[in-house]
N, C-alpha and C positions, 0 to 999 in steps of 0.2 A: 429599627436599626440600633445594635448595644451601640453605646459612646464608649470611649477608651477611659483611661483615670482622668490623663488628662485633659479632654474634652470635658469631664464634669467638672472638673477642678475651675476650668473657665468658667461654666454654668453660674459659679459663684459672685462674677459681675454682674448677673443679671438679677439677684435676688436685691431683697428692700434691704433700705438704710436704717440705723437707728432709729430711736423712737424720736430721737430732739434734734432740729434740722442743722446743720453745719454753721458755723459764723462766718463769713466770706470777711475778711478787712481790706481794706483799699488796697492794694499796692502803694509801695514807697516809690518815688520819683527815679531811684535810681538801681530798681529792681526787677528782671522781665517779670508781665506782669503773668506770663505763663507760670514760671517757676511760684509766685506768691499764691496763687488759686491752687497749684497741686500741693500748698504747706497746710492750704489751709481746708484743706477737703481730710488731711492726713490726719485718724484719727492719734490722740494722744495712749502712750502707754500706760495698759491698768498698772493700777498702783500692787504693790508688794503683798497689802494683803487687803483681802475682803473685811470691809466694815460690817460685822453686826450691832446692834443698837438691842438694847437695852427691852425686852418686849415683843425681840420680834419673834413670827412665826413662820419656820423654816417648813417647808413640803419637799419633799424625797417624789421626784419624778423619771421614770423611766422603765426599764424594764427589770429580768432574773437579777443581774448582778447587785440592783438595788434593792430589790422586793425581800432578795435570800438574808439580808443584813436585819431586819428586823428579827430573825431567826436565832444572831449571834450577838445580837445588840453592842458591837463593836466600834460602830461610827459617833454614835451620841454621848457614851461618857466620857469619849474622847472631847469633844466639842465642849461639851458643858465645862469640861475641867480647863482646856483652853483657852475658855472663854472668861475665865475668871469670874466676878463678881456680873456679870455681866448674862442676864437672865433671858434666856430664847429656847421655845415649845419645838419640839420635830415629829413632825406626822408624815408618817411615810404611806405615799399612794401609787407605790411603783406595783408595775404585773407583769410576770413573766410572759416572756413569750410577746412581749406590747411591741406597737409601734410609733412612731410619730402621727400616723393616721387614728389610733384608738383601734387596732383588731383584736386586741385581747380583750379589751372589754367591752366590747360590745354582744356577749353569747352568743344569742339568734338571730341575732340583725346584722345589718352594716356596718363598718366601719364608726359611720357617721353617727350611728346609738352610741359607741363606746364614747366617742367626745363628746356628746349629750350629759354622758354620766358623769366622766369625768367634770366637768362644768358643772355641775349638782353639785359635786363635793369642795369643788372650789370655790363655791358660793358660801359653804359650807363651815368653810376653814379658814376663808379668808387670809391666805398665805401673803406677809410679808416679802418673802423671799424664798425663790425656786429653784431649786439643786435639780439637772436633768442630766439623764446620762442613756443614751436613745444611739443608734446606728450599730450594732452588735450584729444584727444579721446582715449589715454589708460585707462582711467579710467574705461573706458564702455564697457572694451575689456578683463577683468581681468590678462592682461598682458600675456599672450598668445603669443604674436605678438613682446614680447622685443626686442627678437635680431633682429627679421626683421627690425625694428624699427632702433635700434641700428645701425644698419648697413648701413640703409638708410639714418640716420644721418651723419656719418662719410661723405659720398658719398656726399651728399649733403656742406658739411662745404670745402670737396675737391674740390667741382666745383669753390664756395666764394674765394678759395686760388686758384685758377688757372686763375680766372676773373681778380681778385686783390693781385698780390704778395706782400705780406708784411702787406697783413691788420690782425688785431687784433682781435679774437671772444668772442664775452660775449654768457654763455650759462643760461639763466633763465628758472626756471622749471613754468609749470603752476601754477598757485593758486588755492587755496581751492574752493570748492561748498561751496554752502548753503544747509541745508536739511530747506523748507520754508512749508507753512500749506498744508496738502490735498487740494486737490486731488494732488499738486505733489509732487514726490516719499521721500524716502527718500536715501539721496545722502552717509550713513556713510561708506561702502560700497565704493563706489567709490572714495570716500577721503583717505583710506585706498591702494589703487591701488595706486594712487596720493603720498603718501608718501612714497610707494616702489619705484614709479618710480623716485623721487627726488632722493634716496639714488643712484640709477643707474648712474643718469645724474651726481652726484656728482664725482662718481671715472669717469665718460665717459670725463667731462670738462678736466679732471687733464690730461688723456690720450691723449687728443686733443690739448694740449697747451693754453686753453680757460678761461677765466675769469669766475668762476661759483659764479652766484645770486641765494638764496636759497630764490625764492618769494612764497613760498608755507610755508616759517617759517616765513617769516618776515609780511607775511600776518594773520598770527595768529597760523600755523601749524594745525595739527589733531583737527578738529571740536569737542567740546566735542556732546555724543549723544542728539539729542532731538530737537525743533525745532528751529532753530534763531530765537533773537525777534528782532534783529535791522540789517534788512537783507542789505548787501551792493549789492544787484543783483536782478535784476527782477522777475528772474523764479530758483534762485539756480545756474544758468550759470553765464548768461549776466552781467557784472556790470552795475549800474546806475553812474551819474557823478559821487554823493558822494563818491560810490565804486570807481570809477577813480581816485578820490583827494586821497583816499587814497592808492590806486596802485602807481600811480607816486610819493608819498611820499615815500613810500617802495623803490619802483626800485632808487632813489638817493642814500638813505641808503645804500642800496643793492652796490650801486659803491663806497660807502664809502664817499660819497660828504655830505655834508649841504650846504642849501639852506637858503640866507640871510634874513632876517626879514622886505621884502619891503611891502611899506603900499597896501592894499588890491585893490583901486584902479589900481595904477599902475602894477599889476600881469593880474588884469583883462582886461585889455589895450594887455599887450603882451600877452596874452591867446586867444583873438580874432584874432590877427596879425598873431599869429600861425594855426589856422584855418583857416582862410584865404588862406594862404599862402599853408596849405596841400590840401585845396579843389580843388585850383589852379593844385597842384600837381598831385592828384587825378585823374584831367581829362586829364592830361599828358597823361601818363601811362596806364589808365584805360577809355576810351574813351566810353561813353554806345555804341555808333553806329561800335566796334570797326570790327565788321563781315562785315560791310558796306565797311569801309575805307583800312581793311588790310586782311581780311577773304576772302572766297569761294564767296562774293558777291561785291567786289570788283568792279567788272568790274562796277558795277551799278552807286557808290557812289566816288571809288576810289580816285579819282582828287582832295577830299577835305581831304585825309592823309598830303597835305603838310601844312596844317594848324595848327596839332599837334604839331612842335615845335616851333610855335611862342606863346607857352603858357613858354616857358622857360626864355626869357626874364622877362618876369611878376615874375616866381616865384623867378627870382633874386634879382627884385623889392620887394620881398616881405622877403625876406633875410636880404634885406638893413634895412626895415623896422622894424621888428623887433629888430635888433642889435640896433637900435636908441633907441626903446621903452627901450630894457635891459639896456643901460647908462642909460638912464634917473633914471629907478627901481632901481638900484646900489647905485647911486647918492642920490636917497633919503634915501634908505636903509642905508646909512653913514654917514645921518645927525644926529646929538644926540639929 
C-alpha cells in the first residue's frame, strides 16, 4: 500500500535517536512534571556554524549531484579558503545514480556488496567528518518509499559510526529541479516531493545527532511555476559549472562559513590543484579496469592491483599542493 507524504513524514517517530542518550533532570517542585520531560527530551538547536578542527578528514557522501563536483572542483577551494589557517583533506566518494542502500556500487551483486565496498573505503580513509546528501530519486517516487528510505538512512550513517567512532555528520537535502523548455517535462511536481522530503530530513538530522544543511532553501526553495529562464542545469537535473559555483556557494553558507575575497586568479589556481588532486583520487578508489584487477576476472589482470596504492602518495602530493596554493590565496586575499 503507497503511504501518502504525510504518513512517511510520521514514519519519522519511529526511527532511532541520536547517538548519546537524552539527560532526563528531575523536575522542579513547582513545574508539571509532564511539561519538564518534554524540555528535556527537546533536542537543543545546532549551532550557527559547523565546527571543523584542525586535521580533519571530510568524505563527500551521496550520489550525481555530489559525485559531478569533483568534475568542477567548486566546493573545496571554497572551503579551504573559508576555513582559514585551519587545515582539512576532502575525499569524495559520492556515485551517481547511489542510494542510501549502496545500488550503485555494488556492480553485480546486491545492494548489500555496494556497502560492503563502501566500508572498505571508509576503513580506508578514515573520515573525521561526513557530508551526505542522498534522497534525489524521491522526487520521482512520490514518497511512497520514506520510511524505507528513512530507515536505510539511519543504517547506513550506522555503518559511518561504526567504521569511524567519533566522526561528525552533515545531512544536506538535494536541491531544487529546473522545469526547462519542451520537450522536457515539467519538474513542479517533483520539487514539491523534494520540499516534503526536506521537512523529513530536517527533524531525521536532529534525531541523528547530525548537522542539517537546508540546500534545497538556500538553493532558491520551491520553484515558482513555469519555465526557468536562466537555468543552472543541463536537463532540469544535472548542474552546469555555473550551477556548481553556485551549489558550493550555498553549501559554505549552509556550514555557516564565508569565504574570503581572494583575487580570481588565485581561486582558479587552487580550483585546478583540486581536480587534480580528486581525479588522482578517482582512480584510487574507482579504477575503470577494477573487474580486471579485484573482480571475478581477476585471475587475468590481478597482478597489476598492487599498483593501486601507489596512487596515494601522489594524492598526498597533491594535498600539499594545494594547501600551498590556499596560503598563497589567503595572503593575497589580506592585502588591502
Amino acid at each position: 500500500m503507497k503511504l501518502t507524504p504525510q504518513a512517511g513524514l510520521c514514519a519519522l517517530l519511529l526511527l532511532g535517536t541520536s547517538s548519546a542518550p537524552a539527560q532526563t533532570a528531575a523536575p522542579e517542585p513547582d513545574v508539571p512534571a509532564a511539561t519538564t520531560a518534554a524540555a528535556a527530551h527537546t533536542p537543543p538547536p545546532q549551532p550557527a556554524t559547523f565546527e571543523f578542527k584542525d586535521g580533519d578528514r571530510l568524505v563527500l557522501l551521496g550520489n550525481t549531484v555530489l559525485e559531478r563536483e569533483h568534475d568542477y572542483g567548486s566546493f573545496e577551494p571554497r572551503l579551504d579558503l573559508a576555513l582559514g589557517e585551519t587545515k582539512v583533506t576532502v575525499r569524495n566518494l559520492a556515485w551517481s545514480g547511489d542510494t542510501v542502500f549502496g545500488h550503485a556500487r555494488s556492480y553485480f551483486g546486491p545492494p548489500e556488496e555496494g556497502l560492503q565496498r563502501l566500508s572498505a573505503h571508509l576503513e580506508m580513509l578514515k573520515p573525521t567528518v561526513v557530508l551526505l546528501c542522498y534522497g534525489s530519486e524521491l522526487a520521482f517516487e512520490r514518497l511512497g518509499s520514506l520510511p524505507d528510505f528513512l530507515t536505510g538512512y539511519r543504517s547506513l550513517i550506522e555503518l559511518i559510526r561504526a567504521k569511524s567512532p567519533g566522526v561528525r555528520i552533515i545531512i544536506a537535502t538535494p536541491p531544487p529541479l529546473e522545469t526547462l523548455p519542451p520537450p522536457l517535462p515539467d519538474l513542479s511536481a517533483q520539487n514539491k516531493n523534494l520540499s516534503s522530503l526536506r521537512d523529513a530530513l530536517r527533524k531525521f538530522a536532529l534525531m541523528q545527532n547530525a548537522y542539517f544543511i537546508d540546500w534545497f532553501e538556500l538553493m532558491g526553495g520551491l520553484p515558482k511555476p513555469g519555465i526557468i529562464r536562466k537555468p543552472l542545469t543541463e536537463n532540469g537535473v544535472h548542474y552546469t559549472r555555473e550551477g556548481y559555483e553556485k551549489l558550493s556557494a550555498r553549501l559554505i553558507e549552509g556550514l555557516g562559513l564565508k569565504m574570503p575575497d581572494a583575487p580570481a586568479p588565485a581561486f582558479e589556481s587552487l580550483r585546478r590543484a583540486v581536480i587534480a588532486k580528486d581525479t588522482l583520487f578517482f582512480n584510487r578508489w574507482r579504477p575503470h579496469n577494477e573487474t580486471y584487477l579485484f573482480g571475478f576476472r581477476k585471475h587475468e589482470q590481478g597482478q597489476n592491483a598492487k599498483e593501486i596504492p601507489m596512487f596515494d602518495p601522489l594524492i598526498s602530493q597533491g594535498d600539499e599542493a594545494i594547501q600551498k596554493l590556499k596560503e598563497e590565496a589567503l595572503a593575497q586575499a589580506r592585502r588591502p
